[in-house]
N, C-alpha and C positions, 0 to 999 in steps of 0.2 A: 504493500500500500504506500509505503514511503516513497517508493521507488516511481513509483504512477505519479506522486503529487509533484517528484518534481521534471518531470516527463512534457516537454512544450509542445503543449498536441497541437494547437492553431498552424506551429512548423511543419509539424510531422504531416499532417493535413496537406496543408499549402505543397512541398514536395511531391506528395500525391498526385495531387490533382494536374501540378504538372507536367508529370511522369506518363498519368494520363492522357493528356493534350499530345503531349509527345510521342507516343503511340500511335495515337489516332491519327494525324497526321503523317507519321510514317510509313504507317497502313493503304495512307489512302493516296500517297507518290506511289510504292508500289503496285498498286491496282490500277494506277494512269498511267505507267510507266511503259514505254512503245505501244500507245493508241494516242487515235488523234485529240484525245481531251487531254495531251498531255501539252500540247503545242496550245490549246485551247486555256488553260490554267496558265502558261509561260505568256496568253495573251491578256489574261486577265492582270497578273500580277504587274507585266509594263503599263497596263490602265491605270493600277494604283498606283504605282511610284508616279505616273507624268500629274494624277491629282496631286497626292502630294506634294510635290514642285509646283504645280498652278497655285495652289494654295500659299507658299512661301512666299513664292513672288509678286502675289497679289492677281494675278490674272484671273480677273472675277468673272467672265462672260466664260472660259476655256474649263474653272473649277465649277460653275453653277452646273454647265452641260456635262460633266463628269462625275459631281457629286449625286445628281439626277439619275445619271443612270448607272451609280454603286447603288444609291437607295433600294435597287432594285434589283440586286445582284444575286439574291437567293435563287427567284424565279427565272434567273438568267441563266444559273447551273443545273437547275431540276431539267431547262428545257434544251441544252446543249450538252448536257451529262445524263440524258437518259438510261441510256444504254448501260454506260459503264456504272450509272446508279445502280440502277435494275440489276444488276451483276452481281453487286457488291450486298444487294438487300438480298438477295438469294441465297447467299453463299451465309448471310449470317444467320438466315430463315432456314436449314436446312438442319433436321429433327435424325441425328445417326439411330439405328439401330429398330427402325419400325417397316414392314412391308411383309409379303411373303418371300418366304425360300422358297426357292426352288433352284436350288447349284445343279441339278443333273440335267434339267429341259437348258440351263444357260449354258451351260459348259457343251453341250451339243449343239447350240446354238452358233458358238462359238465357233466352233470346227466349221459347219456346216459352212460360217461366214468365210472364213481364211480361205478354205477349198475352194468357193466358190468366184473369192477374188483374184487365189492365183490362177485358177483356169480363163476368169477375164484378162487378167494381165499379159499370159501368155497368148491368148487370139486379139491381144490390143484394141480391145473393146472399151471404152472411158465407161466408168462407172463412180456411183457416187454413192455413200452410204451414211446413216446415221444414227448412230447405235445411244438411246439413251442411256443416261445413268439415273440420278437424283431428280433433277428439274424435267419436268413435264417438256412434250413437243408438240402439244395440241394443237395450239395458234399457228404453226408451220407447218401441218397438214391439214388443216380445215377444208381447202378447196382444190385437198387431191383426191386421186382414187383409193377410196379403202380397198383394204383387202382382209386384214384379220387372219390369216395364215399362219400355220407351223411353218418355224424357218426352215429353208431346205436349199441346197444342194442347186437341185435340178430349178426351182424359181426365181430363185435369183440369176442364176445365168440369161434364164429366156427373159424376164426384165430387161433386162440390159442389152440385148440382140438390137443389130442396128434397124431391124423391120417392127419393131415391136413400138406402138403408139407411145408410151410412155417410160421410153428410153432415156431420153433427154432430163428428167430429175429424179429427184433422189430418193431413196427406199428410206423407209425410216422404220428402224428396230428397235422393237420394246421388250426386252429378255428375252423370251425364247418363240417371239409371234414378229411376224410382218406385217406391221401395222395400216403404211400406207404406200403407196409409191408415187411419182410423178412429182412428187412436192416439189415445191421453189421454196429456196433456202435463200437469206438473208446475203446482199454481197461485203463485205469487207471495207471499210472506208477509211483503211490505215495505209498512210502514204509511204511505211517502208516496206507494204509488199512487194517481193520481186514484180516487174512486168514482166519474166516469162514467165507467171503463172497465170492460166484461163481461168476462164468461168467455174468451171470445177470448185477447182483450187480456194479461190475468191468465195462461193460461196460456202466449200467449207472452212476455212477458218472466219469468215462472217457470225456462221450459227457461233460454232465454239466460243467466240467475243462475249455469246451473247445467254451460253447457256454453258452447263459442265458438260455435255453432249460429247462422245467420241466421232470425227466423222474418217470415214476412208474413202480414199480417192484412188481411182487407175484412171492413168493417161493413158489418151486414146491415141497420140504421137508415138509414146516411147515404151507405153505399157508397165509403168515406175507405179511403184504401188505406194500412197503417202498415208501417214495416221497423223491427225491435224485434229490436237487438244489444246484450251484455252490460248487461242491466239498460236499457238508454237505447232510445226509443222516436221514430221520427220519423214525422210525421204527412203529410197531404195530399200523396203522389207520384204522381204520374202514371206513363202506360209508359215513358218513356224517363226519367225519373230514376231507375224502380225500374230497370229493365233496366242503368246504367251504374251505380249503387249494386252489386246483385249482380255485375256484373263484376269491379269492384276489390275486393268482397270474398272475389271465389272464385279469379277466374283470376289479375288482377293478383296477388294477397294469395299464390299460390303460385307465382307467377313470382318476384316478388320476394326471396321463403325461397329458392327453387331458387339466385338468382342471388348473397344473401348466404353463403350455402354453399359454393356455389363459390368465389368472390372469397377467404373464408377460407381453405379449401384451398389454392388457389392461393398467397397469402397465407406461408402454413406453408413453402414450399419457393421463393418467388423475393424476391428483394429487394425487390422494386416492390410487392409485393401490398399495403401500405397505401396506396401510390397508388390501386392496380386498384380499392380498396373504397370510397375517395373520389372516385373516377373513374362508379362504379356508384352511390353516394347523389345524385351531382349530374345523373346523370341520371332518376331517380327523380325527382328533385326538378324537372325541366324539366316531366315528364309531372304533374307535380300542379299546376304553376303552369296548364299548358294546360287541364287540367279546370276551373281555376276559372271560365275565362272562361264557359263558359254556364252554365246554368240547374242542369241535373244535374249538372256536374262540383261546383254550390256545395252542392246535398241530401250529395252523396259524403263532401264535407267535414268536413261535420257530423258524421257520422257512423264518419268514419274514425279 
């Protein structure tokens, strides 16, 4: 008790909250970091300094027209930072550890996908796919063709056949069902994407921007097979890198939430449960060291 009274909590506080500030800020350079709201903030911020300087200097017609439109600077970033808002409220909205299992219809799902890309790869077919995770892909197929299909092999190819009506956009996959095809995916509005990437390309890492969504891409030029996650795009996979890539990001990627959840829980009502959760990171951490050793567990890497 002594020791509390003489304890300057106003400080302790005060550090806090700037600790916090500093956080959140750092968080949120991060999350704008190579998109175009980041060139968007570096224009906002010269706004503020040139107020600033109107203001010192007295330039009262140049600071009136500038303090008028910071007055308004909230609704300025809600309507130029949708997107990467939208992003960022998802990713903090995202509840681990709730849905059905089912690892054995995904895990076939899975295969079923790889096969099916590298036999498009190989007859250099352009194909384009969109495997959900967490975040829903509703709004992105509203005004395509359902389908509601077990993933397969043999449908996915003939999708994608250059005779087939709805070749031209993208399949969209929901664990172990073919949800829609034909969709038109969002394109990309970040100025350092390569220009030799097409439309494909563009619209998958567009969605990605804009959702946790895995998308995969075969070029119809070169037959190059890409996996293209938030924003970041990896090139030349074969089947069994894409096939172990998509593994860890579907099944591992919700074992894992399942398993930190629990451990949590857990956690909340025994004494041990910071053991149980470092007991659960380390071995998490065995099965990443063993992927590294081949070829795919180091594409996974990359990418994870």
């Amino acid at each position: 008790m002594e020791i509390a009274r003489w304890i300057n909590w106003p400080i302790i506080i005060g550090i806090i909250d700037v600790l916090l500030v500093y956080f959140l800020i750092y968080k949120a350079l991060l999350l704008v970091r190579g998109t175009r709201a980041e060139y968007v903030l570096k224009g906002l911020i010269i706004v503020i300094l040139v107020y600033a300087v109107s203001r010192s200097f007295g330039f009262v017609t140049l600071s009136w027209i500038l303090g008028n439109f910071l007055g308004s600077v909230i609704l300025v970033v809600v309507v130029l930072f949708q997107d990467d808002l939208r992003r960022a409220l998802i990713k903090v909205g995202l509840v681990p550890g709730f849905g059905a299992d089912n690892t054995t219809a995904v895990e076939f799902a899975i295969k079923e996908v790889s096969r099916a890309t590298m036999e498009l790869s190989s007859r250099r077919i352009g194909a384009l796919m969109a495997v959900r995770r967490d975040v829903g892909l509703e709004e992105y197929y509203e005004h395509a063709i359902r389908i509601d299909a077990q993933v397969s092999y043999q449908l996915l190819v003939s999708i994608f056949l250059p005779n087939s009506p709805i070749h031209d956009g993208a399949v969209i996959v929901e664990r172990d069902r073919i949800t829609a095809a034909g969709a038109v995916l969002p394109l990309t509005f970040n100025p350092n994407v390569s220009r030799s990437y097409g439309t494909r390309h563009r619209a998958a890492i567009g969605l990605s921007e804009r959702t946790d969504a895995v998308i995969i891409v075969v070029s119809e030029e070169t037959g190059t097979i890409s996996l293209v996650r938030e924003g970041r795009i990896s090139k030349d996979l074969n089947e069994k890198t894409l096939h172990n890539a998509l593994r860890r990001l579907t099944v591992i990627h919700s074992q894992r939430k399942k398993g930190r959840l629990f451990n949590y829980l857990r956690s909340l009502v025994s004494k041990k449960g910071a053991d149980a959760i470092v007991l659960e990171d380390v071995e998490h951490k065995k099965d990443f060291d063993t992927d590294k050793e081949d070829e795919a567990g180091k594409i996974v890497v990359e990418i994870d």
